[in-house]
ZAMARGU-4260 file (C-alpha; in steps of 0.2 Angstrom, whole numbers, plus 5000, padded with zeros to 4 digits):
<rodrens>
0) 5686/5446/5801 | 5682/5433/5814 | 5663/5437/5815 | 5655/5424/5800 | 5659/5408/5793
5) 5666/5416/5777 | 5682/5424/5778 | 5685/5424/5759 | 5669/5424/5747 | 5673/5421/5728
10) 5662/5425/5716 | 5665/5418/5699 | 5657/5431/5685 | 5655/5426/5665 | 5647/5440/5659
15) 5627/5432/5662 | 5616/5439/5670 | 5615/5426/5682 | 5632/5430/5687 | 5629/5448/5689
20) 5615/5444/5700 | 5628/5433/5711 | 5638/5446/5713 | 5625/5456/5720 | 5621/5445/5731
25) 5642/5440/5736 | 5643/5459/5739 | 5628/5456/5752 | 5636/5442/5760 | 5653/5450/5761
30) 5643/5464/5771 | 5633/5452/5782 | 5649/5442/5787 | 5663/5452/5785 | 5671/5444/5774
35) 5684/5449/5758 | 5677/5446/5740 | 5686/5440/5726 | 5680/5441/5708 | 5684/5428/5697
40) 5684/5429/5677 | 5691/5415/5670 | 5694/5416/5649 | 5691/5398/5644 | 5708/5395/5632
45) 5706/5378/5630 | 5687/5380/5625 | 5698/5391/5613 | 5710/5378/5607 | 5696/5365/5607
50) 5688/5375/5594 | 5707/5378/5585 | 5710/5358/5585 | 5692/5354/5579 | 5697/5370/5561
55) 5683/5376/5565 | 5697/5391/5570 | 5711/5397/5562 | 5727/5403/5572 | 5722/5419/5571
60) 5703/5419/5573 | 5706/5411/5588 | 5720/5422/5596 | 5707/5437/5592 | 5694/5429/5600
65) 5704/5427/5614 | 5706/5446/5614 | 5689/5449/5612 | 5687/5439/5630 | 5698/5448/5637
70) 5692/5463/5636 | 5674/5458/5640 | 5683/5451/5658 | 5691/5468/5660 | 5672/5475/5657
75) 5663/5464/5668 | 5675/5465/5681 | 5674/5484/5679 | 5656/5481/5684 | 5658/5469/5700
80) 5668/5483/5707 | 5656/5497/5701 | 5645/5486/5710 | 5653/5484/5725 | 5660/5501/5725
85) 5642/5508/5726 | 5639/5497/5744 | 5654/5501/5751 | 5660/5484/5747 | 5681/5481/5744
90) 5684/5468/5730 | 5697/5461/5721 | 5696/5456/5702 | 5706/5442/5697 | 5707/5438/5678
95) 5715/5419/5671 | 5716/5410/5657 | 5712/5391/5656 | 5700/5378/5658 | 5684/5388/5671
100) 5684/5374/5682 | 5701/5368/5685 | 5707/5388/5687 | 5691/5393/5700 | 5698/5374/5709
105) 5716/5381/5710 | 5711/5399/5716 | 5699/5392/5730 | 5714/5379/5734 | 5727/5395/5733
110) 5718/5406/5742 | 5708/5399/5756 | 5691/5403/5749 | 5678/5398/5762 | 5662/5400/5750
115) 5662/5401/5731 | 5647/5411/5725 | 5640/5408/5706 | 5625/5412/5697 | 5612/5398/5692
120) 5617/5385/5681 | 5608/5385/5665 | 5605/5366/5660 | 5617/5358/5648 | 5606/5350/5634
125) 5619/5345/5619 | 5639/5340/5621 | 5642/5355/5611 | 5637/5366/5625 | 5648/5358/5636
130) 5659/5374/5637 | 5645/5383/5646 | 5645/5369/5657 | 5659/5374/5666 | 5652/5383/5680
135) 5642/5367/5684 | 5661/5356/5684 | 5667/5373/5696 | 5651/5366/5707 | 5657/5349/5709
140) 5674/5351/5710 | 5676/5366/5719 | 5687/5364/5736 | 5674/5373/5748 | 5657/5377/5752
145) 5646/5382/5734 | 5631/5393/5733 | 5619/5393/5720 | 5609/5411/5718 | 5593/5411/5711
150) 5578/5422/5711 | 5586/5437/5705 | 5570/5448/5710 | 5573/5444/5728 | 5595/5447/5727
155) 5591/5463/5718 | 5577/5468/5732 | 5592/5463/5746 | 5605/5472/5734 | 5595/5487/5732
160) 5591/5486/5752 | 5609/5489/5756 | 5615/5506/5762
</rodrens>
């Protein structure tokens, strides 16, 4: 695992399409440097409580909701792996609960991440979209090299290239 610059790629997945299309192109670094992938789902439980704190949740609104994420992060991890599973790729899934940024922060720090991966951030026009601004926060504060993937035609054509 000597041979790139990454040792340890983490890809950090939401659900959007832009983060499906940067872990296409995570699986086609982890191939090109030899490196070991991590997926990372995080379910935003203070996002959660925010929304609980603010009534515009009820107790058990919000602990069904929470449910509901959490078995959209089993799906979308299901698919990185069926992903990399159909590149030869190994990858670990990794499913918390928390505030995005300060959890994708404290896996990079836990873990040694060399380079985190994550899909392109969608601008964040009003305070109540601040929630979806998380991945941006994970960009500034991350503790190692970030990568931005854009120009999903192009990651699908390098995707799609790989044996």
């Amino acid at each position: 695992m000597d041979s790139g610059p990454f040792k340890k790629i983490l890809v950090h997945v939401d659900g959007s399409e832009n983060s499906i299309t940067a872990v296409q192109f995570a699986i086609c670094l982890t191939r090109l440097f030899d490196a070991e992938l991590t997926a990372i789902y995080v379910v935003n439980t203070r996002a959660l409580k925010d929304l609980l704190k603010a009534h515009i949740f009820i107790e058990s609104e919000e602990q069904e909701y929470q449910r509901d994420l959490e078995s959209d992060s089993e799906r979308y991890l299901d698919h990185a792996r069926d992903l990399a599973r159909s590149k030869g790729v190994a990858i670990e899934t990794v499913c918390r609960n928390g505030t995005v940024h300060q959890e994708i922060r404290d896996y990079i720090a836990e873990n040694d991440i060399g380079l985190l991966v994550l899909g392109e951030i969608e601008y964040v026009r009003h305070r109540r979209d601040e929630m979806y601004g998380e991945a941006e926060m994970a960009l500034h504060r991350a503790g190692c090299s970030v990568l931005v993937v854009k120009d999903e035609e192009r990651v699908w054509e390098q995707f799609d290239a790989l044996a």
